[in-house]
NUGU-528975 format. One record per residue (C-alpha): x, y, z; residue in three letters; chain. Coordinates in steps of 0.1 Angstrom, whole numbers, plus 5000, padded with zeros to 4 digits. Layout:
<rs>
+------+------+------+-----+---+
:    u :    v :    w :   r : c :
+------+------+------+-----+---+
:    X :    Y :    Z : ALA : A :
...
+------+------+------+-----+---+
</rs>
This chain:
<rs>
+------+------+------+-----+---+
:    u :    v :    w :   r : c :
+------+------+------+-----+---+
: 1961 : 9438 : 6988 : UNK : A :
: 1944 : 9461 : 7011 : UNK : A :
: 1925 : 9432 : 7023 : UNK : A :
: 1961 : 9421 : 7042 : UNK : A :
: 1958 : 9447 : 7067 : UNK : A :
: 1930 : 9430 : 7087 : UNK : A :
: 1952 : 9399 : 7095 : UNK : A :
: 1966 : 9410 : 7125 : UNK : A :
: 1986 : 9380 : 7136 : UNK : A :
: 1999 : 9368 : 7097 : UNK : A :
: 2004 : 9334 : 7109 : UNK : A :
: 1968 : 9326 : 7121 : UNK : A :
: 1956 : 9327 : 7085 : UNK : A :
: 1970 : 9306 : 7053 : UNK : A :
: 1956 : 9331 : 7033 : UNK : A :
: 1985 : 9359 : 7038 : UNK : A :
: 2012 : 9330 : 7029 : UNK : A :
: 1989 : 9326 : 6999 : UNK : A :
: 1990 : 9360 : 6989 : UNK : A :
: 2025 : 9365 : 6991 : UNK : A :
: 2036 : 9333 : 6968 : UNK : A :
: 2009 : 9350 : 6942 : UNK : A :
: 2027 : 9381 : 6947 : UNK : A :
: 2054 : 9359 : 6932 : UNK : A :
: 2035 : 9340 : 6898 : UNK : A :
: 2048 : 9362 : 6875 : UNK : A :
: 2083 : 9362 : 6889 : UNK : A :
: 2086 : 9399 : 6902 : UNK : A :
: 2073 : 9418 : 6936 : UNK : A :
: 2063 : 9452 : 6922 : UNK : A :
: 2063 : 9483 : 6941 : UNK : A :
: 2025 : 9485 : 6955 : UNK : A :
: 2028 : 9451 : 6960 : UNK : A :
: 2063 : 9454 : 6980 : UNK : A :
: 2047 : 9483 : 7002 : UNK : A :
: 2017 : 9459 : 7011 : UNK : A :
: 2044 : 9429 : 7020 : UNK : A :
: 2059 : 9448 : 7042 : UNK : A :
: 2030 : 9461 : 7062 : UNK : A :
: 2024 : 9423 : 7069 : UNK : A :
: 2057 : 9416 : 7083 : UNK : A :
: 2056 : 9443 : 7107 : UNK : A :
: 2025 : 9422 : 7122 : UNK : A :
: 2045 : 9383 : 7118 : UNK : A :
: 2049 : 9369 : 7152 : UNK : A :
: 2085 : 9359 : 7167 : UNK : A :
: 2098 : 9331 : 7149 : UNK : A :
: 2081 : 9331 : 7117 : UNK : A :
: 2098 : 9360 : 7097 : UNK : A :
: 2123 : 9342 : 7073 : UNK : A :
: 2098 : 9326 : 7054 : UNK : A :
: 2076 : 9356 : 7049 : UNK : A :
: 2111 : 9374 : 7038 : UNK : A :
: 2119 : 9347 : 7012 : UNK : A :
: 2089 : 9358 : 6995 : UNK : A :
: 2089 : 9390 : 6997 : UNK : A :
: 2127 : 9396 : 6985 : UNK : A :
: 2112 : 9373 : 6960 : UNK : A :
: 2141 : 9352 : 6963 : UNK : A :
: 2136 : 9321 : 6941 : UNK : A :
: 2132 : 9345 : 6910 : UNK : A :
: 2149 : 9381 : 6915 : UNK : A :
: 2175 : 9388 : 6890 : UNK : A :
: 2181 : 9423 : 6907 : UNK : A :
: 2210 : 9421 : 6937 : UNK : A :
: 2207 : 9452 : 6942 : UNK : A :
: 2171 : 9459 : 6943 : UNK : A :
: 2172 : 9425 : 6969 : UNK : A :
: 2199 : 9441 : 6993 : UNK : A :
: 2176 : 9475 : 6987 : UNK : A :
: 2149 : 9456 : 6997 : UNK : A :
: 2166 : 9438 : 7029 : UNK : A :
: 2178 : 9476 : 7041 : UNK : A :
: 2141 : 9487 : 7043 : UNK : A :
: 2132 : 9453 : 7062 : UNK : A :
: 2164 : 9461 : 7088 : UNK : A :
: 2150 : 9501 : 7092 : UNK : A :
: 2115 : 9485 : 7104 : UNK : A :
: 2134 : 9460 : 7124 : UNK : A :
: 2158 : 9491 : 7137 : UNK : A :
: 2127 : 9509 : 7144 : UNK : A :
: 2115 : 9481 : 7161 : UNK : A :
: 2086 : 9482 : 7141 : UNK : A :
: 2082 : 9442 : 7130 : UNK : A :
: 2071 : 9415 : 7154 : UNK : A :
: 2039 : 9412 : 7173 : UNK : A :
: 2033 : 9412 : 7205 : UNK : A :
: 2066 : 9426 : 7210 : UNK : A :
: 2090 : 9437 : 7187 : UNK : A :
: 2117 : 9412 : 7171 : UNK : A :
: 2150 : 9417 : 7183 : UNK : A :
: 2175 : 9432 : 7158 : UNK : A :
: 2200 : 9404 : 7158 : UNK : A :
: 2172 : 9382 : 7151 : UNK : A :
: 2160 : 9397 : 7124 : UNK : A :
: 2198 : 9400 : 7109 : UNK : A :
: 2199 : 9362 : 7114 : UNK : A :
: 2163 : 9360 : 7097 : UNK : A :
: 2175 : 9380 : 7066 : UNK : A :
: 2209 : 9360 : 7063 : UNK : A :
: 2187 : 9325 : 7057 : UNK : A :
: 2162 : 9340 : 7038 : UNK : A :
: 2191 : 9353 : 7010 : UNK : A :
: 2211 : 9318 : 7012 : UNK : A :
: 2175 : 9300 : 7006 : UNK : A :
: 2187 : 9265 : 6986 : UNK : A :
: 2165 : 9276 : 6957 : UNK : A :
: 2175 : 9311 : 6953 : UNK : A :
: 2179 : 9326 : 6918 : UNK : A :
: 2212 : 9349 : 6924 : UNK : A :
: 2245 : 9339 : 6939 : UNK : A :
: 2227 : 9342 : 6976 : UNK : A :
: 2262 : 9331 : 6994 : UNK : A :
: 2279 : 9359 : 6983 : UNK : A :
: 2243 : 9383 : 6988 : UNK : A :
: 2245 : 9370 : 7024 : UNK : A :
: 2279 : 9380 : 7028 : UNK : A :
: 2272 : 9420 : 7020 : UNK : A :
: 2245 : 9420 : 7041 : UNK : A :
: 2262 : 9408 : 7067 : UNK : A :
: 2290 : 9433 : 7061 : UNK : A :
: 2267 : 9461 : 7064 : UNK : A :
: 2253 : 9447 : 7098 : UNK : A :
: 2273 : 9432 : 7119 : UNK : A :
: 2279 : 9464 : 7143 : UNK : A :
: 2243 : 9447 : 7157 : UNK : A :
: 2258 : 9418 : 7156 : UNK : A :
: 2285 : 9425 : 7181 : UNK : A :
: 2273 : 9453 : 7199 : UNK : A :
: 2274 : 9441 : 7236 : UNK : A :
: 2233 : 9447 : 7242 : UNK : A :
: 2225 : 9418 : 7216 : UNK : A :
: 2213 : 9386 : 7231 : UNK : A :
: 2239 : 9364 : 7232 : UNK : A :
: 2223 : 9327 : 7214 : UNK : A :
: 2211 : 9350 : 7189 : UNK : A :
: 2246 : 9363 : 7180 : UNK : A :
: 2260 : 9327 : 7184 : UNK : A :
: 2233 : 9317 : 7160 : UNK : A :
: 2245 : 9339 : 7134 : UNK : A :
: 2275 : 9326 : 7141 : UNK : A :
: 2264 : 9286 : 7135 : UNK : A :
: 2252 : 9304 : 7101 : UNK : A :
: 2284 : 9313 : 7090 : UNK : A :
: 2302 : 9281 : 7104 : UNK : A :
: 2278 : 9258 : 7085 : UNK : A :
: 2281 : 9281 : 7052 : UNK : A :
: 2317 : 9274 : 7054 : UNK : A :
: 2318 : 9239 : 7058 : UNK : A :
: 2289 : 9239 : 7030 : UNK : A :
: 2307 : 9257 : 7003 : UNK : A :
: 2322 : 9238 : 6977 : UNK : A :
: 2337 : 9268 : 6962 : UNK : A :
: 2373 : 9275 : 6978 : UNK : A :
: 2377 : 9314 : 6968 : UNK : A :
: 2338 : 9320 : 6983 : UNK : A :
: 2345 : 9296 : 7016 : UNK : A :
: 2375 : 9318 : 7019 : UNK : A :
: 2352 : 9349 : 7020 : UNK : A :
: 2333 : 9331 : 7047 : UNK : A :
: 2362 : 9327 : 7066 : UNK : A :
: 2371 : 9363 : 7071 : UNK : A :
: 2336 : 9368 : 7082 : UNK : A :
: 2343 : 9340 : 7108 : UNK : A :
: 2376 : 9354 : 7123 : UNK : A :
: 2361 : 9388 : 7122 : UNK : A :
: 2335 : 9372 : 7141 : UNK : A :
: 2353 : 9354 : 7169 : UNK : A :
: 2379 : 9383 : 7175 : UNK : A :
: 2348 : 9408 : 7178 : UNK : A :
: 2327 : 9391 : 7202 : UNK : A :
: 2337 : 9392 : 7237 : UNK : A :
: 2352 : 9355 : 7255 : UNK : A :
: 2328 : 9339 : 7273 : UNK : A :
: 2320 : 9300 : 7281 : UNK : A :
: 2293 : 9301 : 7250 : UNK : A :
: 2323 : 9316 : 7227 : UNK : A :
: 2346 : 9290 : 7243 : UNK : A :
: 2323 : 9260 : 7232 : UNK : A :
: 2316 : 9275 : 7194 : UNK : A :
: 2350 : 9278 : 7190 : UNK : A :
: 2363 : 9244 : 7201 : UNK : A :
: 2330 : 9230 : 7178 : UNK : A :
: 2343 : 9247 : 7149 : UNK : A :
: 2377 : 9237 : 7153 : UNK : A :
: 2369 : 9202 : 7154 : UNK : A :
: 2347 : 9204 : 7124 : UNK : A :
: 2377 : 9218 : 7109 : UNK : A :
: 2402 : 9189 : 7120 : UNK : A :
: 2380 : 9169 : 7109 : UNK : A :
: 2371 : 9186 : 7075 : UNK : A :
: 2407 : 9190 : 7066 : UNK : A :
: 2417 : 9149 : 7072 : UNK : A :
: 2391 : 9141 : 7046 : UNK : A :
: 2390 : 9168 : 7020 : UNK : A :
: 2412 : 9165 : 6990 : UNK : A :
: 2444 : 9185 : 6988 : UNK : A :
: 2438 : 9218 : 6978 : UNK : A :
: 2411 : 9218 : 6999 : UNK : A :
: 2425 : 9204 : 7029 : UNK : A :
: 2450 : 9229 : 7025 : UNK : A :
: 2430 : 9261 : 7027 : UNK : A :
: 2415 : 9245 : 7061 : UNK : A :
: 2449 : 9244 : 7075 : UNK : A :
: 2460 : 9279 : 7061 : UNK : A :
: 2427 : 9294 : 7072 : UNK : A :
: 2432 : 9276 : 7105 : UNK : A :
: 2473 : 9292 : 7109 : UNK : A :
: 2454 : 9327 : 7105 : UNK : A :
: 2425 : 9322 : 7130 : UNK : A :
: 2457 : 9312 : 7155 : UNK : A :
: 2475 : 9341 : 7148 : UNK : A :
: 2443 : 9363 : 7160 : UNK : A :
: 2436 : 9343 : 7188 : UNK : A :
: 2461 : 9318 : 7202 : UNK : A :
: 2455 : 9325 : 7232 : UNK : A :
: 2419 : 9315 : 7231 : UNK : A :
: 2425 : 9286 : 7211 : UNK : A :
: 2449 : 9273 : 7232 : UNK : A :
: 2428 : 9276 : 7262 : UNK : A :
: 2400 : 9258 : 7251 : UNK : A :
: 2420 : 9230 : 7237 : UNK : A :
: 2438 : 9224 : 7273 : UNK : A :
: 2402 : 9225 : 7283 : UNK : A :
: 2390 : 9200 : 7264 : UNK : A :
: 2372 : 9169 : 7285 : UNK : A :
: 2373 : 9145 : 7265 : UNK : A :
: 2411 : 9128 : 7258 : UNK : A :
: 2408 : 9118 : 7221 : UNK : A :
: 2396 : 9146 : 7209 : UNK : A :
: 2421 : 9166 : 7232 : UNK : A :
: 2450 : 9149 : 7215 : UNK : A :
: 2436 : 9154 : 7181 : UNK : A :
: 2436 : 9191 : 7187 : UNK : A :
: 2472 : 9191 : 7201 : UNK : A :
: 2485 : 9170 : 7173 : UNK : A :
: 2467 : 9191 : 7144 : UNK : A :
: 2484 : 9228 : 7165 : UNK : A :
: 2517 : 9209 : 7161 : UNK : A :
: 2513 : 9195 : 7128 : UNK : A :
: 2503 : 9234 : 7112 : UNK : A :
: 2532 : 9247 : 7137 : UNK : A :
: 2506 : 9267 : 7159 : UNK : A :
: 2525 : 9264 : 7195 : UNK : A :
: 2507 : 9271 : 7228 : UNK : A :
: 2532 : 9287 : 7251 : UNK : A :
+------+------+------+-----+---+
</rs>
């Protein structure tokens, strides 16, 4: 393990990869080999950090939640520290957003949706404080917007809808916020028209709430709107669900 600490930039060498997915073979990241993990990821390069955290959360095989969201705290305090990225240090919305794929990873052992969700909970004050860079908050956002969509669950895609109108009535309006939220309400027109009932029905009830928070907006970037079809598609679905623009 010591033999980790030479590699300098982790992504120049398979080997470190290598060493981490061993880490892994017999389905648990022990302590001594944790503490050696997470001297590495202090060295990773920007871009490359979610993979290295998928392994080292040990994600496809932990049966622990709580020693994973233990384990993602100690990450964030190195990231908080800016202590992980090289030749500059990762930005800590970035590495939020890097955390939040690694625990919904499509072969993860534990309920990773819901994982996700705590750990976002516990860290979105980075998310919206007003220094963080903007596409990195928006990305976060896309994260949660696709999650939502994705779920086929409806009581855990409601979850992810709180986060989502928690989201857009945190972060300040601007033309980027403008744009994410006319996206995601026409992926939700459009969701709703072909999902079965029930389903259709939480879209339009989790649609009523998001207007009650922020009509204002919503209304704004629907008059907005360029293009006329999908201008009179948003009108018709904020008279349909009784949501009036005054």
């Amino acid at each position: 393990m010591d033999s980790l600490k030479k590699f300098q930039n982790p992504d120049e060498n398979y080997r470190v990869l290598d060493s981490l997915r061993y880490f892994q073979l017999d389905k648990r990241i022990d302590e001594e080999e944790w503490l050696s993990g997470k001297d590495v990821i202090q060295r990773v390069p920007v871009g490359g950090l979610t993979r290295y955290i998928v392994y080292l959360l040990n994600i496809q095989s932990e049966t622990n939640k709580q020693l994973i969201l233990k384990r993602a705290d100690e990450i964030m305090e190195l990231g908080i520290q800016k202590k992980i990225g090289r030749p500059v240090a990762i930005r800590k919305e970035e590495i939020v957003l890097s955390i939040l794929y690694a625990l919904q990873d499509s072969k993860a052992f534990l309920d990773s949706d819901l994982t996700a969700l705590v750990f976002f909970d516990k860290y979105k004050n980075i998310v919206f404080d007003t220094s963080a860079e903007t596409n990195k908050v928006f990305s976060i956002f896309d994260f949660l917007s696709n999650h939502y969509f994705k779920e086929t669950n409806e009581n855990k895609k409601e979850m992810i809808f709180l986060r989502i109108q928690d989201f857009l009535s945190s972060v300040n309006i601007s033309e980027q916020k403008e744009k994410k939220l006319d996206d995601f309400l026409g992926k939700l027109i459009s969701a709703a028209g072909r999902s079965k009932t029930s389903e259709a029905t939480l879209y339009k009830t989790n649609f009523k709430s998001l207007f009650q928070s922020l009509s204002k907006e919503i209304c704004v970037v629907v008059d907005k709107n360029p293009y006329p079809a999908q201008k009179t598609s948003r009108i018709k679905f904020l008279s349909e669900n009784e949501c009036i623009c005054k």
